[in-house]
MIDRENZA-501125 format. One record per residue (C-alpha): residue number from 1; x, y, z. Coordinates in nm, 4 decimals. Each point is the difference from the previous one (the first is absolute). Layout:
BEGIN
<vopa NUM east X north Y up Z>;
...
//
This chain:
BEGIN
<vopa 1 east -1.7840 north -1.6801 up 7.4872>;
<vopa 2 east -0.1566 north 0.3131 up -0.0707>;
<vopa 3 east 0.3341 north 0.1922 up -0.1155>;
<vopa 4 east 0.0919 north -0.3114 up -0.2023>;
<vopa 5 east -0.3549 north 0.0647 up -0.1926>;
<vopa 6 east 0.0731 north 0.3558 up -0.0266>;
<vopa 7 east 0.3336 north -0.0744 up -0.1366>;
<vopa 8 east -0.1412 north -0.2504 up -0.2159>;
<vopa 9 east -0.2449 north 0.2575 up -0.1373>;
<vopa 10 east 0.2809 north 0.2781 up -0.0592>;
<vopa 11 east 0.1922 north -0.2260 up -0.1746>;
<vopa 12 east -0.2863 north -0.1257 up -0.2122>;
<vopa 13 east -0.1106 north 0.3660 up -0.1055>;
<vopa 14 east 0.3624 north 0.0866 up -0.0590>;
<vopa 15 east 0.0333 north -0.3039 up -0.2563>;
<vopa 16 east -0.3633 north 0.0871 up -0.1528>;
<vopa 17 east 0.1351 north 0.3585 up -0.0641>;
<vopa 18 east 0.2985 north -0.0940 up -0.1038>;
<vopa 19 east -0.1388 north -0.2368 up -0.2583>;
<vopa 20 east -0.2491 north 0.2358 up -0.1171>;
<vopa 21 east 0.3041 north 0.2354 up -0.1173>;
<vopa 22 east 0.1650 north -0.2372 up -0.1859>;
<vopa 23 east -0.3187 north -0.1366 up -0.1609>;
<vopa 24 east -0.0718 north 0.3508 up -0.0995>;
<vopa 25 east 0.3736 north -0.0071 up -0.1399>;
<vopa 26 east -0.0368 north -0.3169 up -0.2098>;
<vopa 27 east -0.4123 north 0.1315 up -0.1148>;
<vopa 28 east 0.1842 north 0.3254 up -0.1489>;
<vopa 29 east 0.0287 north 0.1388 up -0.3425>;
<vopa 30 east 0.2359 north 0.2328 up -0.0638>;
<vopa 31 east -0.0449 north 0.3492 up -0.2016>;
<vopa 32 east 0.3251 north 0.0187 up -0.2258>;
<vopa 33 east -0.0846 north 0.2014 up -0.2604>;
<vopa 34 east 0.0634 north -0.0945 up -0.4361>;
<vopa 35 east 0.2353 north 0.2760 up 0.0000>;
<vopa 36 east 0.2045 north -0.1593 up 0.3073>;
<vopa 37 east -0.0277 north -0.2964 up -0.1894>;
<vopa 38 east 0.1697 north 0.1679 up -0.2921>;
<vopa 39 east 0.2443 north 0.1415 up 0.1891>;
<vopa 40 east 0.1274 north -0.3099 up 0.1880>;
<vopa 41 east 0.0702 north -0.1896 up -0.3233>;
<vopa 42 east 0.2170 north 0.2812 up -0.1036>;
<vopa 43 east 0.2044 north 0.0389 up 0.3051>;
<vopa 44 east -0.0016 north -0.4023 up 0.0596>;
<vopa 45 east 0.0351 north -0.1380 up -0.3629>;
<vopa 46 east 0.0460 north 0.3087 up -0.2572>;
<vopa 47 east -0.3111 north -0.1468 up -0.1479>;
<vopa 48 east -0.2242 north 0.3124 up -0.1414>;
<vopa 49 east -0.3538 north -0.1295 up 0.0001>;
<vopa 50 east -0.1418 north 0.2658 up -0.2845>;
<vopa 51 east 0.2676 north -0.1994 up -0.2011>;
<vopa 52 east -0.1524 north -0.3292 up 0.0176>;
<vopa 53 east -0.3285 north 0.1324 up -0.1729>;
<vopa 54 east 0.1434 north 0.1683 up -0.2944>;
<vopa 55 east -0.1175 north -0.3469 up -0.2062>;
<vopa 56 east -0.3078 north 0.0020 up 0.1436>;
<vopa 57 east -0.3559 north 0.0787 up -0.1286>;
<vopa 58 east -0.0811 north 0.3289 up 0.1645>;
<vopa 59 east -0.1362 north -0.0167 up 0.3320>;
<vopa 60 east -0.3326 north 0.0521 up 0.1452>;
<vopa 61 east -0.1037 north 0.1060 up 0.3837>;
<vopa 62 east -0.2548 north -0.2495 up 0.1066>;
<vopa 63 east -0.2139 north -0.0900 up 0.3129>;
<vopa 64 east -0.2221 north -0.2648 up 0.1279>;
<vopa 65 east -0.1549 north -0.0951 up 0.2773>;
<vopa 66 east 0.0696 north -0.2724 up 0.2470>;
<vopa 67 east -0.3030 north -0.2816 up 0.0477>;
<vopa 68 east 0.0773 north -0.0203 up 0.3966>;
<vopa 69 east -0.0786 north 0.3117 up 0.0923>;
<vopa 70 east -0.0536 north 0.2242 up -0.3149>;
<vopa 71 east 0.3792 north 0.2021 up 0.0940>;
<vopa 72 east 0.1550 north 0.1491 up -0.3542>;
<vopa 73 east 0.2620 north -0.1699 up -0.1381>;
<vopa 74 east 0.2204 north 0.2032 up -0.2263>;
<vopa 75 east 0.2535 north -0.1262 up -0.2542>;
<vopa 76 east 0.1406 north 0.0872 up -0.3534>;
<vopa 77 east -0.1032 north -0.2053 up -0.3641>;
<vopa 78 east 0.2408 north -0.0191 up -0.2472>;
<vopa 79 east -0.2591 north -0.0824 up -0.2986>;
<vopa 80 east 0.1060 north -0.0678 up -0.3676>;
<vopa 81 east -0.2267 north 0.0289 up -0.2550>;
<vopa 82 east -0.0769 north -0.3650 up -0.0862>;
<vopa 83 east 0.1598 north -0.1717 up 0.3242>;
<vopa 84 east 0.0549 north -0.3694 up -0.0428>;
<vopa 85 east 0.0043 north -0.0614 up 0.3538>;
<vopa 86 east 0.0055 north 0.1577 up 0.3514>;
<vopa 87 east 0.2141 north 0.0147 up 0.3202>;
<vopa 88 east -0.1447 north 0.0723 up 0.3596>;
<vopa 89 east 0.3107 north 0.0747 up 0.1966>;
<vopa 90 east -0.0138 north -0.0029 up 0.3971>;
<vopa 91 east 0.2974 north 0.2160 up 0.1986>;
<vopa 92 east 0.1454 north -0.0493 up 0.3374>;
<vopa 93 east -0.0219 north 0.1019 up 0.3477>;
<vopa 94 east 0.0382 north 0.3298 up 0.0571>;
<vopa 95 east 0.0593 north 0.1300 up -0.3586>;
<vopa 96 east -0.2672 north 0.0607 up -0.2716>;
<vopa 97 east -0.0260 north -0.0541 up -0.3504>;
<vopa 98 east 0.2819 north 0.1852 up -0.1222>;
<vopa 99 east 0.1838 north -0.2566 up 0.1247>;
<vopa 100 east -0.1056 north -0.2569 up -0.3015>;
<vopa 101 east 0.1368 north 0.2468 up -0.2491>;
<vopa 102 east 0.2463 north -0.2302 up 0.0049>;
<vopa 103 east -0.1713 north -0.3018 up -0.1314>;
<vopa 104 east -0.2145 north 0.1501 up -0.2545>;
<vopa 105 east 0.3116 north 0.0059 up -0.3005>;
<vopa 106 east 0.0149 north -0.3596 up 0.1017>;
<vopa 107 east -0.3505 north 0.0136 up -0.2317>;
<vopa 108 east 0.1175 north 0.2389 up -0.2984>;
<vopa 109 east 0.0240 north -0.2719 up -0.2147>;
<vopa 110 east -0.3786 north -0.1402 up 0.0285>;
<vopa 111 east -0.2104 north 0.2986 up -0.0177>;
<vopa 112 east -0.1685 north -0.0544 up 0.3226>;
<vopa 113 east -0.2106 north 0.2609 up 0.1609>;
<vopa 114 east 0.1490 north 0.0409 up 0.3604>;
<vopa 115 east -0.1901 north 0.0698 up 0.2783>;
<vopa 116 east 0.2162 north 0.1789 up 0.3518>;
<vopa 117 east -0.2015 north 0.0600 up 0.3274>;
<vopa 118 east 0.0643 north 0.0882 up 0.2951>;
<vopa 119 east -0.1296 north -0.2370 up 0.2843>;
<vopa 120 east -0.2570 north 0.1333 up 0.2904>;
<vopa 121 east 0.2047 north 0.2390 up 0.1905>;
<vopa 122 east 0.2872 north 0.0620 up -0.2065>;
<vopa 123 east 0.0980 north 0.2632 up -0.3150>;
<vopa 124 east -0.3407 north 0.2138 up -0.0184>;
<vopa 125 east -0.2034 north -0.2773 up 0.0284>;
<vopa 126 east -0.2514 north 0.0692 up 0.2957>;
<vopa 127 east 0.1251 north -0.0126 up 0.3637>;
<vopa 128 east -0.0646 north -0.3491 up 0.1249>;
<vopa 129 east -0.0538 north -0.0681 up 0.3666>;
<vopa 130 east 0.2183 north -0.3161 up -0.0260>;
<vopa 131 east 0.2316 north -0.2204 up -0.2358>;
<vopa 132 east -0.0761 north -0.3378 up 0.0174>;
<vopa 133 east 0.2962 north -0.1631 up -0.1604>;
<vopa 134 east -0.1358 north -0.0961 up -0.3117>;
<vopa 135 east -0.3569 north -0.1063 up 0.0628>;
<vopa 136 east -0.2636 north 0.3174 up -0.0362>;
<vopa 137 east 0.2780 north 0.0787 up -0.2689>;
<vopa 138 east -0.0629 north -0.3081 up -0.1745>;
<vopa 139 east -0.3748 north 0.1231 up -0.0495>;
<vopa 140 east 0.1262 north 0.3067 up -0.1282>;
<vopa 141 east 0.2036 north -0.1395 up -0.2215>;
<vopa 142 east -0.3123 north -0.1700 up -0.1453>;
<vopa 143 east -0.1627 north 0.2927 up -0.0434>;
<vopa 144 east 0.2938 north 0.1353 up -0.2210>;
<vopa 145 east -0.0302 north -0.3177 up -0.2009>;
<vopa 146 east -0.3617 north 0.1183 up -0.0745>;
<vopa 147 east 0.0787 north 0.3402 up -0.1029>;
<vopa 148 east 0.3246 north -0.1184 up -0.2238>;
<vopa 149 east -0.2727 north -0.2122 up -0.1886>;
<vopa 150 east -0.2757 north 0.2900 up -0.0168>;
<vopa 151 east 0.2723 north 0.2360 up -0.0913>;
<vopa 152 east 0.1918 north -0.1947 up -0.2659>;
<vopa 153 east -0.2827 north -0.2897 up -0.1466>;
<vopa 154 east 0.2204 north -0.2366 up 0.0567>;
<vopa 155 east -0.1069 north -0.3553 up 0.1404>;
<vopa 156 east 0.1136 north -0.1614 up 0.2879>;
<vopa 157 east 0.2627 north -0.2623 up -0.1333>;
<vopa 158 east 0.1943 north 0.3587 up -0.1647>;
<vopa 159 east 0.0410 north 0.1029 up 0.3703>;
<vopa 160 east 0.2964 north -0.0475 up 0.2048>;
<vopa 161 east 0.0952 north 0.1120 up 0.3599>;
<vopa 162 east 0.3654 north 0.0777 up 0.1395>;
<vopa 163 east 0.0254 north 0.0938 up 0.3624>;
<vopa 164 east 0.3223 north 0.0764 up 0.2333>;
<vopa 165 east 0.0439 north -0.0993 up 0.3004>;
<vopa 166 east -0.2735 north 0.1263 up 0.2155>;
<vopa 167 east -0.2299 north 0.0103 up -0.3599>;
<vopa 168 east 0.1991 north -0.3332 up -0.0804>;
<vopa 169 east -0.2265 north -0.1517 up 0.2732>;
<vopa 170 east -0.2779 north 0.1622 up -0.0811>;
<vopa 171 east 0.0115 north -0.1600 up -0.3201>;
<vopa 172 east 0.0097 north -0.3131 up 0.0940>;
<vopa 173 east -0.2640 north 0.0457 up 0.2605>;
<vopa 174 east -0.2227 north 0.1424 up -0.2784>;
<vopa 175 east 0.0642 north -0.2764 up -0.2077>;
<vopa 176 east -0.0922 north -0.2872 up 0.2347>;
<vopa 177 east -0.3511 north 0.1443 up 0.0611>;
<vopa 178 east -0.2756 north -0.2407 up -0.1429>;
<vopa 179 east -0.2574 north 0.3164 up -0.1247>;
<vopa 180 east 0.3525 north 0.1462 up -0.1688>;
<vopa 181 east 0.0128 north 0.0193 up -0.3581>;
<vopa 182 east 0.2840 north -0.1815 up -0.1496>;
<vopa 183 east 0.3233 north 0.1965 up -0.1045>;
<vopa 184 east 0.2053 north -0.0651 up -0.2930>;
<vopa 185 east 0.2569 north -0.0736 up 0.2688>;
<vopa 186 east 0.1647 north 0.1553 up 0.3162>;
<vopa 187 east 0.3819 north 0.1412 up 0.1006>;
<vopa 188 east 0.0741 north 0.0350 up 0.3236>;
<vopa 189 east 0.3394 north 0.1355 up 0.0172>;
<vopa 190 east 0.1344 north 0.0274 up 0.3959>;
<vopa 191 east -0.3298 north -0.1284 up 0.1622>;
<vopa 192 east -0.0331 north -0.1181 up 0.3752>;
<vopa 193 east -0.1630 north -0.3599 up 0.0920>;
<vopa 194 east -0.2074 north 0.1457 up 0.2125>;
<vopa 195 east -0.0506 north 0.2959 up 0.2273>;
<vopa 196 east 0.0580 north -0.0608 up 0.3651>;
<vopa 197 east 0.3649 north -0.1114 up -0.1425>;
<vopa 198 east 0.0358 north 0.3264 up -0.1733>;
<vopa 199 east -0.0503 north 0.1656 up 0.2569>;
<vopa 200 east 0.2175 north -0.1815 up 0.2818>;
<vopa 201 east 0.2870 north -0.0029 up -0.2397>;
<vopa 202 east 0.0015 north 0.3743 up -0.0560>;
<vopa 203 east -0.0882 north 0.0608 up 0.3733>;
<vopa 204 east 0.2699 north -0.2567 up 0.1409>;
<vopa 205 east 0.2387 north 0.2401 up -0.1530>;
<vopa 206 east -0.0915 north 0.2816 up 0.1266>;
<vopa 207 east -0.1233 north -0.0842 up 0.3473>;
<vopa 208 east 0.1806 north -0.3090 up 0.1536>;
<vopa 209 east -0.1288 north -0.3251 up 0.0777>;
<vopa 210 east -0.1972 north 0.1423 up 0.2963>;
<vopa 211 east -0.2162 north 0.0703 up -0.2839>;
<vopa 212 east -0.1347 north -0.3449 up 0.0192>;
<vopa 213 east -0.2135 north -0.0017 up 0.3576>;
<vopa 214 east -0.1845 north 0.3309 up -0.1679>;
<vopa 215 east -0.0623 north -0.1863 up -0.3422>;
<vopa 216 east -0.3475 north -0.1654 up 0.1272>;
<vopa 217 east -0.1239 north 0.2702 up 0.1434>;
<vopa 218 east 0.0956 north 0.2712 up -0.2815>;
<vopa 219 east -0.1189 north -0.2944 up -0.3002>;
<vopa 220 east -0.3611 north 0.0025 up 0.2345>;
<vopa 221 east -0.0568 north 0.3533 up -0.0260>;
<vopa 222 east 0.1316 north -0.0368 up -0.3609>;
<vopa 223 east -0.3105 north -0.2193 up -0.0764>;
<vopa 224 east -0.2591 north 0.1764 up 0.2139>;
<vopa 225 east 0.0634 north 0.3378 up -0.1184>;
<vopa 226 east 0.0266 north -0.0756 up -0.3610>;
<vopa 227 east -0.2661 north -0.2676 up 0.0090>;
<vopa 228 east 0.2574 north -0.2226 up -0.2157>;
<vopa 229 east 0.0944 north -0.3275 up 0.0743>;
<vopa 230 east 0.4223 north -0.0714 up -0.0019>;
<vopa 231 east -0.0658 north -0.3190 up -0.1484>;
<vopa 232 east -0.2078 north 0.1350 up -0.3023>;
<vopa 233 east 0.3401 north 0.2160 up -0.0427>;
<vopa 234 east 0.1732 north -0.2531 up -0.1242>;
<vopa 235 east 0.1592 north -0.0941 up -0.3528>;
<vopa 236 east 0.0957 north -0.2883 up 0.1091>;
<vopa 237 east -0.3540 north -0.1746 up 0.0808>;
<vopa 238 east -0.1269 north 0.1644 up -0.3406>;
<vopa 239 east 0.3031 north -0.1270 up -0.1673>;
<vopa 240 east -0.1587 north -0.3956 up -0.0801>;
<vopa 241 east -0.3194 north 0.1587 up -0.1253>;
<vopa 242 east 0.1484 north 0.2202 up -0.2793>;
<vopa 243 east -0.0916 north -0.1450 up -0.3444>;
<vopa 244 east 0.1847 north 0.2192 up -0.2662>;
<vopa 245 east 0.3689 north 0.0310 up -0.0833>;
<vopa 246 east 0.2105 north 0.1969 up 0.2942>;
<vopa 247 east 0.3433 north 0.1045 up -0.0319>;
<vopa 248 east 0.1370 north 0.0607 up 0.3492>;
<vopa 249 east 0.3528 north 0.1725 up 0.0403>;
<vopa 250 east 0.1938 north 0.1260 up 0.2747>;
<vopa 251 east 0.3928 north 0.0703 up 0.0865>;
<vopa 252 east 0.2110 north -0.1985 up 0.1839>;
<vopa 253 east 0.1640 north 0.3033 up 0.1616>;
<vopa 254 east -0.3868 north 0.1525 up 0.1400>;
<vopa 255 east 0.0856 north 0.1335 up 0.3490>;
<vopa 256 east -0.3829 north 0.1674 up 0.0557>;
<vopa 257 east -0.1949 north -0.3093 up -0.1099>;
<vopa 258 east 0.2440 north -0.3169 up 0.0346>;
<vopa 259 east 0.0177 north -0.2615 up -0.2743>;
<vopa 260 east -0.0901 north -0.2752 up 0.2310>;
<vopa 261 east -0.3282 north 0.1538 up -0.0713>;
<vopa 262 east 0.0059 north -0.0404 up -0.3470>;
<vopa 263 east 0.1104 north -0.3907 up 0.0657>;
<vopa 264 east -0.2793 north -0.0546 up 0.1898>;
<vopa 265 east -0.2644 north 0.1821 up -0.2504>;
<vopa 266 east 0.1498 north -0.1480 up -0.2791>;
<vopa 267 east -0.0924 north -0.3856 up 0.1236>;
<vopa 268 east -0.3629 north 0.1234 up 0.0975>;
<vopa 269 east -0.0824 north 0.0216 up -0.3669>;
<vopa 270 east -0.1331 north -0.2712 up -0.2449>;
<vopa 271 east 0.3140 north -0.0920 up -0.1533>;
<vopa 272 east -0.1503 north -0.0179 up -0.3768>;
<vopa 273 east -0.1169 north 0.3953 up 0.0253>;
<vopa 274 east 0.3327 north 0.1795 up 0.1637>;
<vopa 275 east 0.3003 north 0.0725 up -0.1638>;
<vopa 276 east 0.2366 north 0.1865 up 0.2929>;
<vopa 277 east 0.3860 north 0.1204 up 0.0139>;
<vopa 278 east 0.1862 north 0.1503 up 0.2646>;
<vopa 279 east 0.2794 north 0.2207 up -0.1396>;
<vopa 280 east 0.3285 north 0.0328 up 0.0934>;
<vopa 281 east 0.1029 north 0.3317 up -0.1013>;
<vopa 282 east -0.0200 north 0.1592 up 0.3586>;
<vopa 283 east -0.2502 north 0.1951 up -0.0336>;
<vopa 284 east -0.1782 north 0.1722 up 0.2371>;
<vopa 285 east -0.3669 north -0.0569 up 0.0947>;
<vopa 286 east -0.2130 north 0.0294 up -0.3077>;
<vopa 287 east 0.2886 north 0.1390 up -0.2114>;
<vopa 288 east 0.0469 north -0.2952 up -0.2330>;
<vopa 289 east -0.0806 north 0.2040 up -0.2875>;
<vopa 290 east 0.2168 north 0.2851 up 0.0943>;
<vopa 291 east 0.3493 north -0.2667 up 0.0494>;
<vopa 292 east -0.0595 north -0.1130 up -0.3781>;
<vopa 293 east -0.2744 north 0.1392 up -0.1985>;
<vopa 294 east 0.0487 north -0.1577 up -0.2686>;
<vopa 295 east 0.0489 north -0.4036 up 0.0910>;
<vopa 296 east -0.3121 north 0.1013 up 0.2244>;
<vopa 297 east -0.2089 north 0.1060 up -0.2669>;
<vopa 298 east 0.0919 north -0.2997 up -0.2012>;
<vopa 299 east -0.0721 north -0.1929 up 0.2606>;
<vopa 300 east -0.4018 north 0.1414 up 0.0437>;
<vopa 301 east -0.0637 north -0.0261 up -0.3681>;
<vopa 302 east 0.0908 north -0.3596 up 0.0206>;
<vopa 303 east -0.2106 north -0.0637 up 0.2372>;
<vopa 304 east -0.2954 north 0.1622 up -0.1903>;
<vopa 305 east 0.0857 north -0.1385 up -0.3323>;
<vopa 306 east -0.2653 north 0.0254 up -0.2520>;
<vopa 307 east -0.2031 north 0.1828 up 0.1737>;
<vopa 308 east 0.1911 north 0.3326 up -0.0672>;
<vopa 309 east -0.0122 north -0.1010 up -0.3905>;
//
């Protein structure tokens, strides 16, 4: 009996530490730099970022600070003279705001002040101990809504937000709070339901199905040493409670975060307030706008309408 409780005990500690690693795994936030950034959509896509803001109002360094634990967030404004409206725009997982270069031509045309931050932990922003997938993010994103509107005048209902994939849930999560403000409207291009999926897809692929017996033990310490709750992480749930217009998109070819997640965010939503499309262009994960820039573009301003008149 006694070697079968020593056993026991070895084994539990071994699972404990295991799970601790991969918690600390799925809690961390990378440190790719903006000039990686640049770099990669070079060498992956011939895209030159600097290009992209040539039609742009000049831009401004900016920073604010983060209402959960007073951590500077930095980002860049792109402020015309008399904007007519404003764009918040949320990046991705382990890129920064660089990254939404991309999106901001998508805007030219409305003469929209554009706000790009990085998130907690990523770009210059201030290290963060933790990611958590969308949800201290989501308060940070609020916080950038307040200092688009003290920076520009504008009011509330000129005031969009666009997020991608990793942003494109914080979006939504932001968006579902009840002490929010109300956005014009929300894009969430590439977005997950909700977190614990996002995770087990990605780590599925990388690490087996044995993966699965370490999954409670890693999501635990996931909750205990972030102090967030995996349910609160999750688009999904906040889905039904969003109240303004929400264009959701997504590819059908997305090997990192699988359409099926899409199909299941999509039918969370209030059917009156979401317009969604999954693309079939083959495009890789958040790369819509990179397949066909043009039909994408078209395809935003729809969505916005009169509100970029």
């Amino acid at each position: 009996m006694r070697k079968i409780l020593i056993a026991f005990s070895v084994l539990l500690l071994l699972y404990l530490g295991v799970t601790w690693y991969f918690s600390g795994l799925i809690l961390h936030t990378p440190d790719r730099d903006i000039a990686t950034v640049y770099q990669m959509n070079i060498d992956r896509w011939g895209l030159d970022l600097d290009s992209l803001q040539e039609h742009l109002p000049p831009r401004e360094d900016v920073t604010f600070q983060s209402p959960v634990d007073g951590i500077e967030l930095n980002g860049w404004l792109y402020r015309p003279e008399n904007p007519r409206c404003g764009v918040v725009m949320a990046h991705g997982y382990s890129v920064n705001r660089a990254n939404m270069l991309k999106y901001a031509p998508v805007f030219d045309s409305c003469g929209c002040a554009l706000l790009l931050y990085d998130h907690r932990g990523h770009g210059t922003s201030a290290p963060a101990a933790f990611g958590s997938g969308g949800y201290l993010e989501a308060t940070d994103l609020l916080a950038a809504n307040e200092f688009l509107i003290a920076a520009t005048g504008l009011k509330q209902d000129r005031i969009g937000w666009f997020g991608e994939s990793w942003g494109g849930a914080t979006v939504i999560l932001a968006a579902a709070r009840d002490d929010a403000p109300r956005p014009a409207w929300v894009v969430s291009e590439s977005a997950f339901a909700d977190w614990e999926n996002a995770v087990m897809e990605r780590g599925l692929k990388e690490y087996g199905n044995g993966l699965k017996i370490l999954t409670p033990g890693a999501f635990f310490w996931t909750g205990l040493r972030a102090g967030v709750d995996f349910n609160e992480v999750s688009p999904i749930r906040a889905a039904p409670r969003i109240e303004v217009p929400v264009l959701l998109l997504h590819s059908a070819a997305d090997t990192l975060t699988y359409p099926v997640q899409f199909d299941r965010l999509a039918r969370a939503f209030q059917p009156r307030f979401l317009t969604s499309r999954k693309f079939d262009w083959g495009a890789w994960h958040a790369h819509n706008i990179i397949w066909r820039r043009e039909e994408y573009t078209g395809f935003v301003l729809e969505f916005v309408g009169d509100w970029c008149e």
